[in-house]
mmCIF file of the N, C-alpha and C atoms, coordinates in Angstrom:
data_MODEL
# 
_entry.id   MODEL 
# 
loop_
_atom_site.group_PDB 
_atom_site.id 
_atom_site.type_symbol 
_atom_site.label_atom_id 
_atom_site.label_alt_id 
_atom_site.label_comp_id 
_atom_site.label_asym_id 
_atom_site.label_entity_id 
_atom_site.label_seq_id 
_atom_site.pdbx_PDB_ins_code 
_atom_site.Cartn_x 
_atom_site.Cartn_y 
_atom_site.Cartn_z 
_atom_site.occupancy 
_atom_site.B_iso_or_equiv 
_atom_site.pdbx_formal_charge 
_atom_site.auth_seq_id 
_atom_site.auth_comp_id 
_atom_site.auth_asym_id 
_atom_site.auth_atom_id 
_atom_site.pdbx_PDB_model_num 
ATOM 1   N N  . UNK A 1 1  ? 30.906  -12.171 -12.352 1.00 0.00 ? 1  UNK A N  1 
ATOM 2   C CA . UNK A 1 1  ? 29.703  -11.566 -11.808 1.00 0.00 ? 1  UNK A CA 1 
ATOM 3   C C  . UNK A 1 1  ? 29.895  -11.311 -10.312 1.00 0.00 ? 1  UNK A C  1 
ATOM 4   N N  . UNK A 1 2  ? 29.517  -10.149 -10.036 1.00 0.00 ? 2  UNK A N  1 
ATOM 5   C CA . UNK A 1 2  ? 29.814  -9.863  -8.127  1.00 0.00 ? 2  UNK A CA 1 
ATOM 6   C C  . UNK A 1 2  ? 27.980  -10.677 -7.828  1.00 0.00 ? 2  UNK A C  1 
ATOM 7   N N  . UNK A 1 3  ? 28.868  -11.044 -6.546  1.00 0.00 ? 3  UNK A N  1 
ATOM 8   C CA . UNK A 1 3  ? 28.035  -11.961 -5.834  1.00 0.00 ? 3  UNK A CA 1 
ATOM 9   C C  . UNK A 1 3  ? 26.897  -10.877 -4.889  1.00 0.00 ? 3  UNK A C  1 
ATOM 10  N N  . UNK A 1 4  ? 25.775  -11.466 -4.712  1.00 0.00 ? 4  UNK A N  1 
ATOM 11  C CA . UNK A 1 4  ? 24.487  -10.475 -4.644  1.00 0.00 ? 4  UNK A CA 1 
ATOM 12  C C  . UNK A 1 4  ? 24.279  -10.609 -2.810  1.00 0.00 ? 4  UNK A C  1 
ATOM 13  N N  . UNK A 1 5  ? 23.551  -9.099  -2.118  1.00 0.00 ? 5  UNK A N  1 
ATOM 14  C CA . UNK A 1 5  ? 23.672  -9.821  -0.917  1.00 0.00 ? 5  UNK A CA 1 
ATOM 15  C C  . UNK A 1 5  ? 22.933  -10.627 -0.716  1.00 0.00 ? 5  UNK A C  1 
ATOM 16  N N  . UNK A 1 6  ? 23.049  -11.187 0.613   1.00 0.00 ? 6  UNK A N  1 
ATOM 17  C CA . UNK A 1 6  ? 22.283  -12.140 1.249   1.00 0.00 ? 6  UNK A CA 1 
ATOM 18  C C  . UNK A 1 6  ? 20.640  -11.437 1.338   1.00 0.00 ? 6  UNK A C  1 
ATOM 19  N N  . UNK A 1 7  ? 19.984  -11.825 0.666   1.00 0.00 ? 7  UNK A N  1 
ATOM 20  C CA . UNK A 1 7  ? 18.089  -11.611 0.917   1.00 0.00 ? 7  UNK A CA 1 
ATOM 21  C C  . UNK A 1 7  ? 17.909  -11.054 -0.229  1.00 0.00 ? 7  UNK A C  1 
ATOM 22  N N  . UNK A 1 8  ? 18.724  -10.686 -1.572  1.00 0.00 ? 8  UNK A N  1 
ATOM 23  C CA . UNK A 1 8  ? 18.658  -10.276 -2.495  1.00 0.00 ? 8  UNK A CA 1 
ATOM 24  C C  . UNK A 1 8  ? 17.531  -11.407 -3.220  1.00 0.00 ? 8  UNK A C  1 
ATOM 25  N N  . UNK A 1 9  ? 16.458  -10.362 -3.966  1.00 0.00 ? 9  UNK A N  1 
ATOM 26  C CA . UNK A 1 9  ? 15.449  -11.091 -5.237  1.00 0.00 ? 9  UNK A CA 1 
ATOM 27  C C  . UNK A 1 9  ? 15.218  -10.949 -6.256  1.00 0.00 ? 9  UNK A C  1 
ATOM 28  N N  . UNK A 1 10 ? 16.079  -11.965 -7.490  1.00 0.00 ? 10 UNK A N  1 
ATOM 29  C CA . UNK A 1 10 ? 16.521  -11.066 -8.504  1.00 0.00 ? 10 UNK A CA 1 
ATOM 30  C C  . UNK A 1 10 ? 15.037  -12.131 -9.743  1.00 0.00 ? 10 UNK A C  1 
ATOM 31  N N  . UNK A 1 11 ? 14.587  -10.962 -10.618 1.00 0.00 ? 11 UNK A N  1 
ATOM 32  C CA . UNK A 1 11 ? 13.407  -11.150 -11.264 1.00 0.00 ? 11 UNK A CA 1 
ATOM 33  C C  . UNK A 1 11 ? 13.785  -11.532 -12.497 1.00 0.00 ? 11 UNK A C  1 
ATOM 34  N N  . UNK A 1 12 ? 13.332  -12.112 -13.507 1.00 0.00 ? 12 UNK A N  1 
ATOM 35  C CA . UNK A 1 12 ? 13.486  -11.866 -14.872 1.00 0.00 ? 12 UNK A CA 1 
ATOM 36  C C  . UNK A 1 12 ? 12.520  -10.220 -15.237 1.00 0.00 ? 12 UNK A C  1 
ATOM 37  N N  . UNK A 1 13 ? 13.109  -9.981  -16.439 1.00 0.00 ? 13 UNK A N  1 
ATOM 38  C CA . UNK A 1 13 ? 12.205  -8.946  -16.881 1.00 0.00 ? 13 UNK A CA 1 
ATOM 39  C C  . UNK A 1 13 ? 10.696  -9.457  -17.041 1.00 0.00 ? 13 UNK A C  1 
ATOM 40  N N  . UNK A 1 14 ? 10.624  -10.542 -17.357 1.00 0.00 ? 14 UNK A N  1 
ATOM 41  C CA . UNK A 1 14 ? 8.970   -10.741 -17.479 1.00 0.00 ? 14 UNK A CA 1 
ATOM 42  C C  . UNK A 1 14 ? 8.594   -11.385 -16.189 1.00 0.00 ? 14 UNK A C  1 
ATOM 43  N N  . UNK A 1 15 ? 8.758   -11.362 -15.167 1.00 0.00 ? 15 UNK A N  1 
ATOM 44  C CA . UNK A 1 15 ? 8.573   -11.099 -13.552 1.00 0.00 ? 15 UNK A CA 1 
ATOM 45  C C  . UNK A 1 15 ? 8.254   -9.905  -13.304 1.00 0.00 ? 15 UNK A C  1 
ATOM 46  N N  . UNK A 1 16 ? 9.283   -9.135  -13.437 1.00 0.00 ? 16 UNK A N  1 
ATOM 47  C CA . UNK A 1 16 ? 9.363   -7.767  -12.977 1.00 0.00 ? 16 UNK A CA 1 
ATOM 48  C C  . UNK A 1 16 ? 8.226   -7.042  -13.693 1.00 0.00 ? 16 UNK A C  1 
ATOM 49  N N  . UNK A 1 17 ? 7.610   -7.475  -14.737 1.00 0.00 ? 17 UNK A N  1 
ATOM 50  C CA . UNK A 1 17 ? 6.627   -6.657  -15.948 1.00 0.00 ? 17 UNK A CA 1 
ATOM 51  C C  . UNK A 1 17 ? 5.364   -7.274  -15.330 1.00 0.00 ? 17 UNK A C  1 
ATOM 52  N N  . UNK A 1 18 ? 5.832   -8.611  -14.703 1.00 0.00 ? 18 UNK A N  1 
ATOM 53  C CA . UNK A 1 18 ? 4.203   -9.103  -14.148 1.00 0.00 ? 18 UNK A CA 1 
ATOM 54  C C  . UNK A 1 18 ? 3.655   -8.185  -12.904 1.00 0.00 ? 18 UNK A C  1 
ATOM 55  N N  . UNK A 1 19 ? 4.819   -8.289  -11.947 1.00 0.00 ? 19 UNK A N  1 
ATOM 56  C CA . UNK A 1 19 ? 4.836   -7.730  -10.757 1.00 0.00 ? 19 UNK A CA 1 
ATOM 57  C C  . UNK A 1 19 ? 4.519   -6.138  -11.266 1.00 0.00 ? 19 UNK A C  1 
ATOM 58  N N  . UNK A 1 20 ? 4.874   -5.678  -11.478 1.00 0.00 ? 20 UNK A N  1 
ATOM 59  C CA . UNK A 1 20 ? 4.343   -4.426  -12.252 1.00 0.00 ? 20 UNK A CA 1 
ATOM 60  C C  . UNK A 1 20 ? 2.972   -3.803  -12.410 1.00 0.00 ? 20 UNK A C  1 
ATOM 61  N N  . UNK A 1 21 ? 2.349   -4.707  -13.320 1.00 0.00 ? 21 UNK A N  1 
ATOM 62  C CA . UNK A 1 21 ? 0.708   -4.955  -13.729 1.00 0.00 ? 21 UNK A CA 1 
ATOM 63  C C  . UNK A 1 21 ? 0.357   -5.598  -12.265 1.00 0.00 ? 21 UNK A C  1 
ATOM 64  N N  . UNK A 1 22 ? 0.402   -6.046  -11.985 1.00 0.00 ? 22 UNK A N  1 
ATOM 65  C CA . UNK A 1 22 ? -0.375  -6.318  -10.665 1.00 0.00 ? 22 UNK A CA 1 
ATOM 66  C C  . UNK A 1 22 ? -1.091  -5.180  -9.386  1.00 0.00 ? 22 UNK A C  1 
ATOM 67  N N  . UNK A 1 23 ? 0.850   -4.714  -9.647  1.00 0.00 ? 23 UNK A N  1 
ATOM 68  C CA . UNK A 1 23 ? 0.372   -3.479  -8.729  1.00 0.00 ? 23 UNK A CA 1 
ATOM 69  C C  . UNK A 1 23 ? 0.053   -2.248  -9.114  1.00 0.00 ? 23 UNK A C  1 
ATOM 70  N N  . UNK A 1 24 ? -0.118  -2.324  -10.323 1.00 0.00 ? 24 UNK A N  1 
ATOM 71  C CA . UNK A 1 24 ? -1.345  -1.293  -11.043 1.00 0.00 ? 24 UNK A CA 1 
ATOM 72  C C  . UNK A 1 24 ? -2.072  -1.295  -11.151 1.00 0.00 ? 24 UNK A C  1 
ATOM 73  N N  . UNK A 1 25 ? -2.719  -2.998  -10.539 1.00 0.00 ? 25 UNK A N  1 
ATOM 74  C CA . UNK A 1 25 ? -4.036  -3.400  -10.748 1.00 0.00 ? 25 UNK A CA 1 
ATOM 75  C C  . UNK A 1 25 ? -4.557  -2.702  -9.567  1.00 0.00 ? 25 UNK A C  1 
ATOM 76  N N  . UNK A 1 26 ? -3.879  -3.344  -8.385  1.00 0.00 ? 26 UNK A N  1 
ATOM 77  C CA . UNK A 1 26 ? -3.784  -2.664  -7.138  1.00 0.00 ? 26 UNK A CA 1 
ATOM 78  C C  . UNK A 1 26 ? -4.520  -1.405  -7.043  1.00 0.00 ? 26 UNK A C  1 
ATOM 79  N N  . UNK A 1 27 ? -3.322  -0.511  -7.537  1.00 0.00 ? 27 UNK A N  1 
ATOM 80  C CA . UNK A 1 27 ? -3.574  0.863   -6.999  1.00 0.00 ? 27 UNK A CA 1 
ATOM 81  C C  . UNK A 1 27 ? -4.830  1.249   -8.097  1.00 0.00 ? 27 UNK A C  1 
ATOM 82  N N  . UNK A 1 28 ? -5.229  0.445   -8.978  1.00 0.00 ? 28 UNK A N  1 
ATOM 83  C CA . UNK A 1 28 ? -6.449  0.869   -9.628  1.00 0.00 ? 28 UNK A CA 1 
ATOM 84  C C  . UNK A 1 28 ? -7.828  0.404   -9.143  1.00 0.00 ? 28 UNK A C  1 
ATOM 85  N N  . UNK A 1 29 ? -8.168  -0.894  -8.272  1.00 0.00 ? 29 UNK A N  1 
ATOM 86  C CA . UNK A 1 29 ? -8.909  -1.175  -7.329  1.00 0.00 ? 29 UNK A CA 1 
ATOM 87  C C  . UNK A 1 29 ? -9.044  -0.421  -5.841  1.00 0.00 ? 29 UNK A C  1 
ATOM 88  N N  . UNK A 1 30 ? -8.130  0.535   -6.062  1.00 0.00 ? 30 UNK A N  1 
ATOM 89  C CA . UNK A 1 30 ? -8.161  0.835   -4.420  1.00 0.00 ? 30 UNK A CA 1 
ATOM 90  C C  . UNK A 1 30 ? -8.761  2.066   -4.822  1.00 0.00 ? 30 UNK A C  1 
ATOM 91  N N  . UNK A 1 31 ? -8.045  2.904   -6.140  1.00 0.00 ? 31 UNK A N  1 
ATOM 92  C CA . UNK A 1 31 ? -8.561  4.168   -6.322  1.00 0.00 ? 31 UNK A CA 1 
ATOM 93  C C  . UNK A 1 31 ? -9.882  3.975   -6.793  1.00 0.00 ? 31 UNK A C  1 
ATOM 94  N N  . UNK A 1 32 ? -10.588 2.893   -7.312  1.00 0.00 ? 32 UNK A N  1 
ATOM 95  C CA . UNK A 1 32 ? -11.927 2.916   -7.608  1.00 0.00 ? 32 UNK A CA 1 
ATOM 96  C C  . UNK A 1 32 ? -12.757 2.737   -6.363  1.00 0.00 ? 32 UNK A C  1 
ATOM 97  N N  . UNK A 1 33 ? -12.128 1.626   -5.248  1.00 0.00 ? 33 UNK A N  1 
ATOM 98  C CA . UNK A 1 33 ? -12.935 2.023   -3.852  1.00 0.00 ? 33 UNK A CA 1 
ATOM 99  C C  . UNK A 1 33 ? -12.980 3.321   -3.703  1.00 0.00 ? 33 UNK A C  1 
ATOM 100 N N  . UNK A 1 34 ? -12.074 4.118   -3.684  1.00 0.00 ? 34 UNK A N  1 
ATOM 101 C CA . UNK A 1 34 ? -12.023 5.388   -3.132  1.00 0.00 ? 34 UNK A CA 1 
ATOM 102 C C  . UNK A 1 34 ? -13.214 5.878   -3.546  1.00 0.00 ? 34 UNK A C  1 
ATOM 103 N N  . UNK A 1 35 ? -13.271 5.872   -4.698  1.00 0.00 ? 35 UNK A N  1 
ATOM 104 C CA . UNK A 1 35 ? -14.055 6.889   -5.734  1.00 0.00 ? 35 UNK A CA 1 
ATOM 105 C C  . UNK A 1 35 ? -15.795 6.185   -5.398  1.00 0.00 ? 35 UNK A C  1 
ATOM 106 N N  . UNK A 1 36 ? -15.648 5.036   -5.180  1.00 0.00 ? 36 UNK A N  1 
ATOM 107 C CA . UNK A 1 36 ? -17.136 4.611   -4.891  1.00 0.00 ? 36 UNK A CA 1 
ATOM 108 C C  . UNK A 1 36 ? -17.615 4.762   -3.696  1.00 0.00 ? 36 UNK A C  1 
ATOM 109 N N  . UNK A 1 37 ? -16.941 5.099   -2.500  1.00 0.00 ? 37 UNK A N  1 
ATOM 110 C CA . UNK A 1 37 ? -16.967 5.232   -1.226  1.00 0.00 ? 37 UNK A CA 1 
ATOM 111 C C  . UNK A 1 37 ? -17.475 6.629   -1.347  1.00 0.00 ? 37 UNK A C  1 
ATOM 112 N N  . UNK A 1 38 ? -16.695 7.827   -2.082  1.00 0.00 ? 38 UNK A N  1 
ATOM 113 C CA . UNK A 1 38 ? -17.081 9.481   -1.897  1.00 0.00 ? 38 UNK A CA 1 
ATOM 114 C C  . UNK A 1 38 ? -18.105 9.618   -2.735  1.00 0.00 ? 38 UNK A C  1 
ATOM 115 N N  . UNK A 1 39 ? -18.280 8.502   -3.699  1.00 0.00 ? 39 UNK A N  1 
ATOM 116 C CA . UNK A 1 39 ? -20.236 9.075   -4.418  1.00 0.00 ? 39 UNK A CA 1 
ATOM 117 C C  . UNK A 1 39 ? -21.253 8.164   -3.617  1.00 0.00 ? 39 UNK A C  1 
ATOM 118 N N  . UNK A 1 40 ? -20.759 7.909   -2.375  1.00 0.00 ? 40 UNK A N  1 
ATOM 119 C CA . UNK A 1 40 ? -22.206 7.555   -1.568  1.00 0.00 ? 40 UNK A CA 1 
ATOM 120 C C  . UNK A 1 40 ? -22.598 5.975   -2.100  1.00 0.00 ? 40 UNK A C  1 
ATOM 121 N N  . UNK A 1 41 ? -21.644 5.061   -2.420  1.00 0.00 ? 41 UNK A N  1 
ATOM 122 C CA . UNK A 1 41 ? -21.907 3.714   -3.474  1.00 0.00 ? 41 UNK A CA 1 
ATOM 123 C C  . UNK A 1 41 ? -22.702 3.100   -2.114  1.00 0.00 ? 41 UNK A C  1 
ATOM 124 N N  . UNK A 1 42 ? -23.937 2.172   -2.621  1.00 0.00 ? 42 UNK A N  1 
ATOM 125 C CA . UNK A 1 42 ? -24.303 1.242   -1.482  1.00 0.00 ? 42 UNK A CA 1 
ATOM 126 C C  . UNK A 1 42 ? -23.254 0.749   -0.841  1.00 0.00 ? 42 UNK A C  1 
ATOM 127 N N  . UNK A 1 43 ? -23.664 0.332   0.676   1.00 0.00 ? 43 UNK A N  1 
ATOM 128 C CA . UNK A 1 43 ? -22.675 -0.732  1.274   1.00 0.00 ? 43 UNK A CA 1 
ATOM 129 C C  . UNK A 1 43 ? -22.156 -2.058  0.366   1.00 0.00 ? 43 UNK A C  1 
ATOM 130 N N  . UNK A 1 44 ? -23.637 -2.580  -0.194  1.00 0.00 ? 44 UNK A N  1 
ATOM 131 C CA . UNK A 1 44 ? -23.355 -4.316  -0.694  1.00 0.00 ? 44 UNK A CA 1 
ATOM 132 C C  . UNK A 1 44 ? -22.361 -3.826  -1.851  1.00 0.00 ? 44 UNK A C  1 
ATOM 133 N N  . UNK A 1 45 ? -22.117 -2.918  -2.557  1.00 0.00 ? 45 UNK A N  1 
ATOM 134 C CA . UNK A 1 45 ? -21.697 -2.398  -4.117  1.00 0.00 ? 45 UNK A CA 1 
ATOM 135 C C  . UNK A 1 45 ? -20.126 -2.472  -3.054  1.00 0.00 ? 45 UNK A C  1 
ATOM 136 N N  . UNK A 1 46 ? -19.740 -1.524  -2.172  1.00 0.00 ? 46 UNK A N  1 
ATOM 137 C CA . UNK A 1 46 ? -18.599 -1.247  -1.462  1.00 0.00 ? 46 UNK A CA 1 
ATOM 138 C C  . UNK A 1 46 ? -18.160 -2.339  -0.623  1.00 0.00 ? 46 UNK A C  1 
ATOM 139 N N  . UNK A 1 47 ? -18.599 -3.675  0.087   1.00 0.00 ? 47 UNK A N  1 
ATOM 140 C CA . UNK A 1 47 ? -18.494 -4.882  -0.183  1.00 0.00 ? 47 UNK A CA 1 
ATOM 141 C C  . UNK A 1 47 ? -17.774 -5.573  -0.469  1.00 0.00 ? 47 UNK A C  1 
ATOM 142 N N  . UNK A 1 48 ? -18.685 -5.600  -2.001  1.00 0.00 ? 48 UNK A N  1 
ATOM 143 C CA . UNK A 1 48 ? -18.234 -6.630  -3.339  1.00 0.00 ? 48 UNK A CA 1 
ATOM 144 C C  . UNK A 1 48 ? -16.762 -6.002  -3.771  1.00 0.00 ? 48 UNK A C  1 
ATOM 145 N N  . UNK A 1 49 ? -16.507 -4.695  -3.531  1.00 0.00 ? 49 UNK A N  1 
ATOM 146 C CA . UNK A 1 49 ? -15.833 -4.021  -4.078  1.00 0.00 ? 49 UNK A CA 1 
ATOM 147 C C  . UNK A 1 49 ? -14.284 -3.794  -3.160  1.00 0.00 ? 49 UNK A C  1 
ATOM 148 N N  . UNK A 1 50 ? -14.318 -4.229  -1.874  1.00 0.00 ? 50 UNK A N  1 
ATOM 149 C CA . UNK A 1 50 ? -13.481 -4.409  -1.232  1.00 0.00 ? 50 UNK A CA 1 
ATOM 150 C C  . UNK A 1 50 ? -12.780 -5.614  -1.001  1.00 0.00 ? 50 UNK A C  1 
ATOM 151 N N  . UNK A 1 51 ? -13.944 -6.791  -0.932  1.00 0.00 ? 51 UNK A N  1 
ATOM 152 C CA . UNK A 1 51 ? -13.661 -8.340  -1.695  1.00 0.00 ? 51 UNK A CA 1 
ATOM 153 C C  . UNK A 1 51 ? -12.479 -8.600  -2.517  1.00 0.00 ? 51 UNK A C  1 
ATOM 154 N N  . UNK A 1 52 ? -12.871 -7.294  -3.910  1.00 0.00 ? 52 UNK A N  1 
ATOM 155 C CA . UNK A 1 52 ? -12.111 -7.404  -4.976  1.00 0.00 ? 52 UNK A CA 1 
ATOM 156 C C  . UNK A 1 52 ? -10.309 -6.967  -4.861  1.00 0.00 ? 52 UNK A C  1 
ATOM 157 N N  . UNK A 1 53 ? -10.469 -5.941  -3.590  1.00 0.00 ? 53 UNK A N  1 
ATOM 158 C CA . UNK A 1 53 ? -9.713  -5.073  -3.478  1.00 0.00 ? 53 UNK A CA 1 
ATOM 159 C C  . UNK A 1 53 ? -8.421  -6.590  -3.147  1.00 0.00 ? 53 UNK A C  1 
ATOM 160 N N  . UNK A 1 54 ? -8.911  -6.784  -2.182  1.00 0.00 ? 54 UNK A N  1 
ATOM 161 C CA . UNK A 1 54 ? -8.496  -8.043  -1.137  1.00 0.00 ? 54 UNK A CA 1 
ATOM 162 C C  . UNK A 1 54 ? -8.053  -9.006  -1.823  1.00 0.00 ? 54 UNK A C  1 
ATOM 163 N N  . UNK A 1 55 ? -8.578  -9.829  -2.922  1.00 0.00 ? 55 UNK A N  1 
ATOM 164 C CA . UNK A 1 55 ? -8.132  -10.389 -4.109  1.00 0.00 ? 55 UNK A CA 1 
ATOM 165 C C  . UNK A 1 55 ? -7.304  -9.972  -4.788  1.00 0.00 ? 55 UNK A C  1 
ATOM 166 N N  . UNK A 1 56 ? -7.441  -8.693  -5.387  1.00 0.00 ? 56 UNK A N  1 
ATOM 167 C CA . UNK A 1 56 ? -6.183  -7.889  -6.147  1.00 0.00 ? 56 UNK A CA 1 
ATOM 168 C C  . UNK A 1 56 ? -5.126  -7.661  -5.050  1.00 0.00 ? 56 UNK A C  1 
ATOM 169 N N  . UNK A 1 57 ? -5.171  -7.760  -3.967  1.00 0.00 ? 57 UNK A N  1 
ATOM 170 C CA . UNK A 1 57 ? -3.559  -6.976  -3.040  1.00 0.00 ? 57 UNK A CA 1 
ATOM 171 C C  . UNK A 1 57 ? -3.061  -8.706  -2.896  1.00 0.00 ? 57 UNK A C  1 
ATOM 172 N N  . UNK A 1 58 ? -3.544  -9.606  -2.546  1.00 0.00 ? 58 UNK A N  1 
ATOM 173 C CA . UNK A 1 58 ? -3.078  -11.144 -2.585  1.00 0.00 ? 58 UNK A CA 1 
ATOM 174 C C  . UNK A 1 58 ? -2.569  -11.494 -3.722  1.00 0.00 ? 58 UNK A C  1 
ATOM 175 N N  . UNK A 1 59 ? -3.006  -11.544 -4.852  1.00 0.00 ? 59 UNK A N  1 
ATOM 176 C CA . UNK A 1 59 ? -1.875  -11.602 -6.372  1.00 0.00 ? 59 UNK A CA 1 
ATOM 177 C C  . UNK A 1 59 ? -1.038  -10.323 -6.323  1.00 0.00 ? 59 UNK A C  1 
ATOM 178 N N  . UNK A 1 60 ? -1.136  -9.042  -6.323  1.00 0.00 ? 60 UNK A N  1 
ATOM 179 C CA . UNK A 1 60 ? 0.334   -8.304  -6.082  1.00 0.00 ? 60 UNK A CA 1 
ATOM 180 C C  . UNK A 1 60 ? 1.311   -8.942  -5.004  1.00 0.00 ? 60 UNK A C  1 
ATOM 181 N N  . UNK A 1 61 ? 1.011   -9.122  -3.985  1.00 0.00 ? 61 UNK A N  1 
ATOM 182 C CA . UNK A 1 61 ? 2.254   -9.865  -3.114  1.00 0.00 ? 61 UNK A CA 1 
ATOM 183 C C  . UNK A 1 61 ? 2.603   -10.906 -3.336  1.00 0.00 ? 61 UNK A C  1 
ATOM 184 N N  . UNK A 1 62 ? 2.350   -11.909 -4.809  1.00 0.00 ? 62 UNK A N  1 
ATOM 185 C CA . UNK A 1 62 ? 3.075   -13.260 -5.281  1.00 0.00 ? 62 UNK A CA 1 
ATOM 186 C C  . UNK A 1 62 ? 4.426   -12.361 -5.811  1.00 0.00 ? 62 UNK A C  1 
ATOM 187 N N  . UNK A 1 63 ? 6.183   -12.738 -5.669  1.00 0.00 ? 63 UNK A N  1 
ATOM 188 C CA . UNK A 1 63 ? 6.647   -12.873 -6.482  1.00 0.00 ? 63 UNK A CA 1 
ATOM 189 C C  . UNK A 1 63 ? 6.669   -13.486 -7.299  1.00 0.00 ? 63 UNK A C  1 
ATOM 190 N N  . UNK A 1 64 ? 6.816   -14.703 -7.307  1.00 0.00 ? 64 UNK A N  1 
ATOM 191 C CA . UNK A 1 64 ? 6.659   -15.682 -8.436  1.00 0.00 ? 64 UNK A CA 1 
ATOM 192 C C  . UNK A 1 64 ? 5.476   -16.231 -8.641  1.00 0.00 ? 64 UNK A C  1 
# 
């Protein structure tokens, strides 16, 4: 096996499948801010909803 560089992060496939879903979760919380922000959503609704955002981007940046 060739030796990997230095800072290399190597996943299992069911890592890599987690990490995956996460950041689909991601980009699916952010595009729903979006979308609640341009139909005029209350502040408290946009909020709660950025809260969530903030929660979902903190579990995408776990590797393990």
């Amino acid at each position: 096996m060739q030796d990997l560089p230095e800072g290399t992060v190597v996943l299992s496939e069911s890592e890599s499948a987690d990490l995956m879903d996460r950041l689909f979760q991601l980009r699916c919380a952010c595009e729903d801010l979006h979308t609640a922000i341009a139909e005029g959503e209350d502040p408290a609704e946009l909020a709660r909803m950025s809260d969530g955002l903030v929660s979902t981007a903190r579990r995408a940046e776990r590797l393990r």
